[in-house]
N, C-alpha and C positions, 0 to 999 in steps of 0.2 A: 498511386493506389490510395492513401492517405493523404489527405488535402490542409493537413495540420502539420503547425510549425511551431516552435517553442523561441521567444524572444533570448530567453539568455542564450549566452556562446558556450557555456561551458557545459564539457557533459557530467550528465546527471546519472547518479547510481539509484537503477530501482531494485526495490526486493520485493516477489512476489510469492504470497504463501497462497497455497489451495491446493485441497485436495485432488479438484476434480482436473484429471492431466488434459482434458479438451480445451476446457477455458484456459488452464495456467498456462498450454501451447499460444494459445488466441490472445494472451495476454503479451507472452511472452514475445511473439513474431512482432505487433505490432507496436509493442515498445523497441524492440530493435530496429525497426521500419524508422522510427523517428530520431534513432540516432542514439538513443539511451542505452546507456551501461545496464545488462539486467542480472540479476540473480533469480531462478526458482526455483524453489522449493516446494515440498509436498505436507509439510505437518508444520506444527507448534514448534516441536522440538527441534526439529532444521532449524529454523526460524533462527532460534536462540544459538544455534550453535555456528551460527553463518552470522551472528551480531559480534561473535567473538573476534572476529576476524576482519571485520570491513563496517563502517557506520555509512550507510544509505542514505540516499537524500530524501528519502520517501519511501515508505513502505505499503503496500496493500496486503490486505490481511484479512482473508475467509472466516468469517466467524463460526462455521460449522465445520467442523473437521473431527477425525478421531484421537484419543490420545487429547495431548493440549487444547484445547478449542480456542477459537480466535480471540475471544474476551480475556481467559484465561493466560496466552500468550501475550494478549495485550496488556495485562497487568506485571508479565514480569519484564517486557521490554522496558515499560514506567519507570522500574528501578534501576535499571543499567543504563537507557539513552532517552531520558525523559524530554530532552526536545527534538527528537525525531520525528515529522510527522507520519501520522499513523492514519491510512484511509481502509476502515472496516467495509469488506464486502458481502453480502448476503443476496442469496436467491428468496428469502422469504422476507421479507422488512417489514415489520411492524413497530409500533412507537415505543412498545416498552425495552424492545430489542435497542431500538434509536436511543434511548434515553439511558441503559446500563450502557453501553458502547462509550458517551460520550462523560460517563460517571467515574470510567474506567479509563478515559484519556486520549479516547477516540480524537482525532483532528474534523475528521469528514467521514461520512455514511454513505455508500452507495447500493441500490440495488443491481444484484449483478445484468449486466446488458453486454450488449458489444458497443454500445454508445459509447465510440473514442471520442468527441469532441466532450462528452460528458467529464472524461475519464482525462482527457489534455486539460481542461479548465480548471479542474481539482489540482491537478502538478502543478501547472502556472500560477494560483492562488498562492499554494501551501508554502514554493520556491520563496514566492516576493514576500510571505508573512516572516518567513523564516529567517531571507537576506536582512531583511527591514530592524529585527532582533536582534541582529547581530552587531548592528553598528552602532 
């Protein structure tokens, strides 16, 4: 169904915050399609109370939401797992949006799509920046 494949062997834990429960399912389906560990959630504040408990290897994160907003939870995950990567997602993208995101600690910026090879080449980046940091 999915014609994407993820070079490392190990599985990967994602977290996926958004409000809107059609895409977070569509998110959600095809991250498990590919074999990934998922978690998701609906607000900021899950977000942060589902960091208490398990550190992800990647996060995507709505930046419009109610309650916490995406920039907002992205600023408190900063201080509890600040080399987590963080991929901010938005249905509206503009540059000044683009620019506090990544002011704020953003890793990567995506407009929302169903473009999974968009959405696999961001994991795969973020993984090897992340593995490469480590050593």
């Amino acid at each position: 169904m999915f014609p994407f494949t993820r070079p490392e062997k190990k599985k990967l834990h994602i977290l996926v915050v958004d409000d809107e429960q059609d895409f977070l399912c569509s998110m959600e389906t095809w991250f498990m399609s590919q074999g990934y560990e998922v978690q998701a959630v609906t607000s900021g504040e899950a977000a942060l109370e589902a960091l208490k408990k398990a550190t992800p290897n990647v996060i995507f994160l709505d930046v419009s939401m109610p309650g916490l907003n995406g920039l907002q939870t992205l600023e408190q995950i900063r201080k509890t797992k600040p080399r987590v990567p963080v991929v901010i997602l938005t249905a509206h993208g503009d540059e000044d949006l683009r620019l506090q995101a990544y002011k704020f600690g953003a890793n990567a910026f995506l407009e929302k799509s169903l473009d999974f090879y968009k959405v696999e080449h961001v994991i795969n980046s973020l993984v090897r920046v992340v593995s490469k940091a480590k050593k």
